[in-house]
N, C-alpha and C positions, 0 to 999 in steps of 0.2 A: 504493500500500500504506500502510497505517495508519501512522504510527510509530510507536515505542513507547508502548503506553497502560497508564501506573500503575496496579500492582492495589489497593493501598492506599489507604483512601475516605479523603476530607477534607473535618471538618464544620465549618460556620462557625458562629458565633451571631451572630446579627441585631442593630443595634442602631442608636443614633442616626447610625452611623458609615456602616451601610451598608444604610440602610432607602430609597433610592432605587432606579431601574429601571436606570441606568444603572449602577451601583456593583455593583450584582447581576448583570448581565449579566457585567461585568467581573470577577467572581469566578469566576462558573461556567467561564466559558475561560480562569481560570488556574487550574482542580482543582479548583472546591471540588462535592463530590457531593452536600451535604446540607446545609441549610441546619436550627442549630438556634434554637428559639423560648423565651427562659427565662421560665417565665411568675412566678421571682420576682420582675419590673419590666414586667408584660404591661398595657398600655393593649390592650383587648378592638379598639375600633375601628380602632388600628393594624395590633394581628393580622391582622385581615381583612381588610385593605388590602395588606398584605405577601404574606399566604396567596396571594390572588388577581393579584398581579404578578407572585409565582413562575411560580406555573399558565401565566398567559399568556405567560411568556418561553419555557417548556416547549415549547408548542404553537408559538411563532411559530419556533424553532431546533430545535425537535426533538430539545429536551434531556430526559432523565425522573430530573432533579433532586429530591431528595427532603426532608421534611421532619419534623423532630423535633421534638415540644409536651414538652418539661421541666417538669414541677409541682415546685414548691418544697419542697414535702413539711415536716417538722416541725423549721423553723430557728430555734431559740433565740434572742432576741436582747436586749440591754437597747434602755431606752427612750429619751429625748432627755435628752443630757446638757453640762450648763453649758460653754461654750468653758472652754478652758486648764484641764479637770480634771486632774489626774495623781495616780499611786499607789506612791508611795513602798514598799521592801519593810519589810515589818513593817504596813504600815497594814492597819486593819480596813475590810472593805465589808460594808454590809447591803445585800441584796437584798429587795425589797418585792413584796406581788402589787400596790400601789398607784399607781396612775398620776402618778406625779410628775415634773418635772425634776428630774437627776440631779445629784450633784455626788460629787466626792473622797472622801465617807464613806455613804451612801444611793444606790442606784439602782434604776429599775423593772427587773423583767425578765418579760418575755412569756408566759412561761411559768407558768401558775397554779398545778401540780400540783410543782414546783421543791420548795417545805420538804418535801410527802413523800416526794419521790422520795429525795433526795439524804441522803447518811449523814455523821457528823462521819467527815473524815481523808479525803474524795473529793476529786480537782482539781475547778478550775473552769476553765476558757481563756475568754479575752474576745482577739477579731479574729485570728481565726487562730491562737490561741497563744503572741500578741505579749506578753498578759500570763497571770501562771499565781497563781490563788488557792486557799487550801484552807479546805474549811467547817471553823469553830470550833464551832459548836450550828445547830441551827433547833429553829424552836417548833413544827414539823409541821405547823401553818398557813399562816404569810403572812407570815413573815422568815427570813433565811438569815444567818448573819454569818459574813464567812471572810479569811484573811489573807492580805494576799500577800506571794506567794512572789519572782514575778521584775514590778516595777514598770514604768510608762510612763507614756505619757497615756494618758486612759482618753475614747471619744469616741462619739457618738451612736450608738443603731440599729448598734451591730457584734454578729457574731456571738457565739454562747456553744457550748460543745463541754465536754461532758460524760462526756471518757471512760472512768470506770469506773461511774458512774452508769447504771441499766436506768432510763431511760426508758421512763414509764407510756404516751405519747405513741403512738396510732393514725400508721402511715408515708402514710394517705391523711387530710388534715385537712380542715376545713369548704372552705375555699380551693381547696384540692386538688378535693375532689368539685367545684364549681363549676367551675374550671379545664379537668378532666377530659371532663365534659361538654361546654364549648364545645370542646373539641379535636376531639371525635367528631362532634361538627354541624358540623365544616369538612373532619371526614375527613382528619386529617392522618395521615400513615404511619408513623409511629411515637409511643408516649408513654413517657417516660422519668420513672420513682418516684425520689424521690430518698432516701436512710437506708433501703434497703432491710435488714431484719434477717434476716427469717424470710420462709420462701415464701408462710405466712398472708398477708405483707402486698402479695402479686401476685397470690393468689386473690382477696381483696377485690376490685381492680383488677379482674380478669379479670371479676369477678359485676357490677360496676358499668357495664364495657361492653356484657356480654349484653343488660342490661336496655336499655340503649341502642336509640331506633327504629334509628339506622343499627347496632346491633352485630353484625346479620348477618356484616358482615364482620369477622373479631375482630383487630383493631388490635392489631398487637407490643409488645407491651410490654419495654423495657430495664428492667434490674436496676442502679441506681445503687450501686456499692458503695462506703462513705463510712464503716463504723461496724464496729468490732473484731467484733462478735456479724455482720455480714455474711459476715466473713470466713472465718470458725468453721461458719458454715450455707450454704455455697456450694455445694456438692454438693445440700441439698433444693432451694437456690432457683434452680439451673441446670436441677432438673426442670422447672420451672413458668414462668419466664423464657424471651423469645425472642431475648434480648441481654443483654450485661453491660459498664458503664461503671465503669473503674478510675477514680474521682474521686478524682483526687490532695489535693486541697487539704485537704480537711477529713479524706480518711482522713489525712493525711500529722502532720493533728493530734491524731487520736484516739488513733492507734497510734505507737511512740516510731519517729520521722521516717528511723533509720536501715533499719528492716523492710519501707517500701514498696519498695522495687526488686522483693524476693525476692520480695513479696504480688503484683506487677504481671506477674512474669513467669511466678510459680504461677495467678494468674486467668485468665492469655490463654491456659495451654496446657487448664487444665480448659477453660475454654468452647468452644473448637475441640474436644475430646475429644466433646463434649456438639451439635456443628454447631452453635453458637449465635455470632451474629457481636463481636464483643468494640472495644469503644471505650478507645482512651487518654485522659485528657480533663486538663487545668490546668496552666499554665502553662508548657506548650511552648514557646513564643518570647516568654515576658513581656518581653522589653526591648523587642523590635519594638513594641508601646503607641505608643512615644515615639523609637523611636529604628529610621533604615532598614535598622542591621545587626543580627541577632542574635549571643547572644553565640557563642563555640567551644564550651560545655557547651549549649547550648541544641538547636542541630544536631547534638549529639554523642546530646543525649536523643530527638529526631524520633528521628533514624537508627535506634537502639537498638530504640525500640517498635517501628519496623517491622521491624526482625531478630526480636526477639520474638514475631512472629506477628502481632499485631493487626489487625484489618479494617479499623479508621480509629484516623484521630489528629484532635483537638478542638482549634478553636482557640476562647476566650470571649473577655477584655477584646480581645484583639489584632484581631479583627473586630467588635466590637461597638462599642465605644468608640474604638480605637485610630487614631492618625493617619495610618497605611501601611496599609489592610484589603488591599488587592489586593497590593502588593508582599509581604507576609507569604504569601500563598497562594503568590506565585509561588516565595518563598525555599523553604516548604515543600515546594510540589511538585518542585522540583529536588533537594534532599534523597532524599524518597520513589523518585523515578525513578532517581537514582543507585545509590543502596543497592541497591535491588530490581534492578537490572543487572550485581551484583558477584556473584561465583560463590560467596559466603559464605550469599548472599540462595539463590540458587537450588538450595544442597544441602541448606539447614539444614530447611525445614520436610517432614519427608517426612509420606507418607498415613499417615494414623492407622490404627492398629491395633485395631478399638475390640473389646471382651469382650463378645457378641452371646447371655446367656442364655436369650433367651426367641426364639419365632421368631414375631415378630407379622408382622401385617400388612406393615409399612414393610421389612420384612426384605431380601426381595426388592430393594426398589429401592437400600435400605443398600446390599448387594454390589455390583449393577451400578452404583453411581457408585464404588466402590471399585477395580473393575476396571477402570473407563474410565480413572483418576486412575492407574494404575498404568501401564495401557498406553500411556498419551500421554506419560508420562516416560521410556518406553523405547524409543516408537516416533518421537518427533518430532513429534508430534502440535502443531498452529499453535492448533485451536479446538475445543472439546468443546461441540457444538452439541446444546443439549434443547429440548422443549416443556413446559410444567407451565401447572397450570391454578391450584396454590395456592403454589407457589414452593418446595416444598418440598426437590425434586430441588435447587433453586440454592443451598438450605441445603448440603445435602450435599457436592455438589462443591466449594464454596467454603471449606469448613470444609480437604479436603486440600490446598488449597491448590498448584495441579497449577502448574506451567510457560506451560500453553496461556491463550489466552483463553476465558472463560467466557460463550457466548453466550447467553443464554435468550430464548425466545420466547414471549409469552401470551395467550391473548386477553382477557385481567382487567388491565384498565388500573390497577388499583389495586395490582396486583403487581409493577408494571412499576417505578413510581418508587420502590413498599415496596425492590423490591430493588437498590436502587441503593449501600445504603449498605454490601453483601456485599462480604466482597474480591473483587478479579477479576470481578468482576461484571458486565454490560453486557446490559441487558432491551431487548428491543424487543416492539412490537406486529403478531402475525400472527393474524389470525380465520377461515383458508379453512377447510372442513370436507372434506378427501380423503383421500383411501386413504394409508396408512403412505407406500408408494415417491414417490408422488408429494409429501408433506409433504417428505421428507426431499430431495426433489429441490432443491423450493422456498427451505425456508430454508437449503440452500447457497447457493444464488446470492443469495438475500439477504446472507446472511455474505459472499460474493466482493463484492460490491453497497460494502457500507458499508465493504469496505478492509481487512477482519481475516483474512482468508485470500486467496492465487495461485490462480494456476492449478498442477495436481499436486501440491498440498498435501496432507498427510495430515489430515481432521476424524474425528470418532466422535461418532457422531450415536444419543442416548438417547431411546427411544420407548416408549408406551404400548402393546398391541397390543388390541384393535383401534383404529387411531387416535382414532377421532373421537368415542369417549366417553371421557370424563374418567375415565381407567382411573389405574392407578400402574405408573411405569417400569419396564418388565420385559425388554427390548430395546434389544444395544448393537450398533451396525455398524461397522467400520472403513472410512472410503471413502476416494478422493480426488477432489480439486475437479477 
């Protein structure tokens, strides 16, 4: 019998740290579901080199590991600036649209549209937040001059954050669409926007993939949310998003630092309300970097998100750069599995209730993943075994977030690994074309097969009727194995 398998995904980012075959293998068998790719530091030839050693560790174990292309989306940053600058409070900075080395009183900054955008008496933040300026004038042109507020050193290529500033700035840049593009000619299973504002800026997205030759298959797209005006339009861009990433760092600077807790645990329960899978992302075990324990608040924040509901927890420096990449998964996935085995984990998230005013299409199958979610909490239910052909059904049930294992079966290999990063979630490949009873015979004994269910188990097995055309779930059976 299986032991217990965490429902909570865990996503790594790739990096000098753990772009080996070896170091990856060793990741995936200690949790990690999804491997992400930030393509703000993406060498294209690497990509493809990594893309393609996933796939093949896939197929040689029989893992269906998934993978996320991150576009950098519109990061503010200044330009190269002198060693040992620093900024005294009171000292003036101009900002230039000029390409210069920087120093103590002048710096470039990357952003062109910067003097129209920004109004005298807006912050400015340079590296997270580390330093805080306010603009004194601009010429509306191509200088900015503003004062600071809380001083430091001030050091190359850091970021800028702009939070009351409406940035004129498109969420898909020249980069981005180039980015974007190579993601879809490797077919990766997810693309994540980053500074998502407005749902506009995932329809763009959405029309850039159609046009795509592979866009036949329409690649999910995540909702990074990073930026106050995200937060505010979360409900339009939960229509048009097929995932949402709470990006702590930068929301954490935009918006004043004590508000992201209540914003992360208001985001996770909207997007489960909406079946849409929800990411925690930034600095969950930042000390791990450098060091093989994490701190007691650090395990204390994993723990949290996963109480929270979340579908994964993100790790970036601590896999990418960091010097423990697999001992961090494993500290993690012990957390995850803990948690998620305490009876606090298993009453808190019940089935969503959702307000059904229109009775479309999907309706039908809405109810019966509702009903199955309900009975398998009351029956004992071990596995809620379905077929789906667009994964749409694995949206649904993973959203209530049941007790049971979540088995899905498809015969669209590209759904397989897409769903990987759904809580609870565990896709396999089945393509036979036969009559309902016999399907449903089948992938039981598959499920008994791979260890997720006994013998006299109770499963509830969701089906299409007539099976073998790509119908939408309309049939629920209670059996046992």
């Amino acid at each position: 019998m299986n032991k217990y398998v965490k429902k909570t995904k865990i996503i790594a980012t790739l990096g000098p740290a753990s772009s080996d075959r070896e170091t990856m293998i060793e990741l995936i068998k200690a949790g990690v579901d999804v491997f992400r790719i930030n393509f703000s530091h993406a060498d294209y030839d690497l990509v493809r080199k990594n893309v393609e050693t996933i796939r093949e560790i896939n197929k040689e174990f029989g893992f269906s590991t998934s993978i996320l292309g991150d576009l950098q989306g519109p990061k503010l940053r200044v330009g190269v600036v002198k060693e040992g600058s620093y900024l005294n409070p009171g000292d003036i900075l101009t900002f230039t649209n000029e390409k210069i080395e920087g120093d103590s009183k002048k710096v470039y900054m990357t952003y062109q549209k910067f003097p129209q955008d920004v109004k005298v008496g807006e912050r400015i933040l340079i590296d997270d937040g580390k330093l805080v300026l306010e603009v004194i004038e601009t010429n509306e042109k191509d200088t900015v001059k503003a004062k600071t507020i809380q001083g430091g050193p001030l050091s190359s290529k850091k970021g800028v954050n702009l939070p009351n500033t409406n940035v004129s700035l498109p969420a898909l840049t020249e980069k981005d669409i180039k980015d974007a593009n190579f993601m879809l000619d490797l077919e990766l299973d997810w693309i994540a926007l980053s500074f998502v504002r407005h749902a506009q800026d995932i329809i763009d997205l959405k029309e850039l993939i159609a046009k795509h030759p592979k866009g036949k298959f329409k690649t999910p797209i995540i909702a990074k949310i990073e930026k106050p005006e995200g937060v505010r339009n979360i409900e339009e861009i939960l229509q048009e998003c097929d995932g949402l990433m709470v990006a702590r760092g930068d929301l954490g600077v935009e918006v004043p630092m004590e508000e992201v807790p209540a914003i992360q645990k208001n985001l996770v329960e909207k997007a489960r309300k909406f079946a849409k899978p929800v990411i925690i992302a930034t600095q969950m075990m930042e000390t791990m970097i450098n060091s093989l324990t994490p701190t007691r608040a650090e395990v204390n924040d994993v723990a949290n998100s996963v109480l929270d509901g979340a579908d994964a927890v993100m790790l970036s420096g601590e896999t990418s750069v960091g010097r423990y990449p697999v001992d961090v998964v494993k500290n993690m996935s012990k957390i995850v599995k803990n948690i998620e085995q305490t009876h606090f984990y298993q009453s808190k998230n019940s089935p969503i209730e959702r307000e059904f005013n229109c009775i479309d299409e999907r309706f039908i199958t809405n109810r019966i993943c509702l009903a199955a979610v309900r009975i398998a909490k009351t029956t004992n239910v071990e596995a809620i075994v379905t077929l789906t052909y667009s994964g749409y059904t694995a949206f649904q049930i993973s959203a209530h977030r049941p007790n049971s294992h979540i088995i899905i079966y498809s015969s669209n290999k590209r759904v397989i690994t897409m769903l990987n990063l759904l809580w609870g979630v565990r896709a396999f490949y089945y393509n036979a074309k036969k009559s309902t009873d016999e399907t449903i015979v089948e992938v039981n004994k598959l499920t008994y097969e791979n260890g997720f269910v006994d013998l006299n188990d109770f499963v509830i097995n969701l089906n299409a009727m007539p099976a073998n055309e790509s119908g939408k779930t309309n049939t629920l059976r209670l059996t046992t194995i």
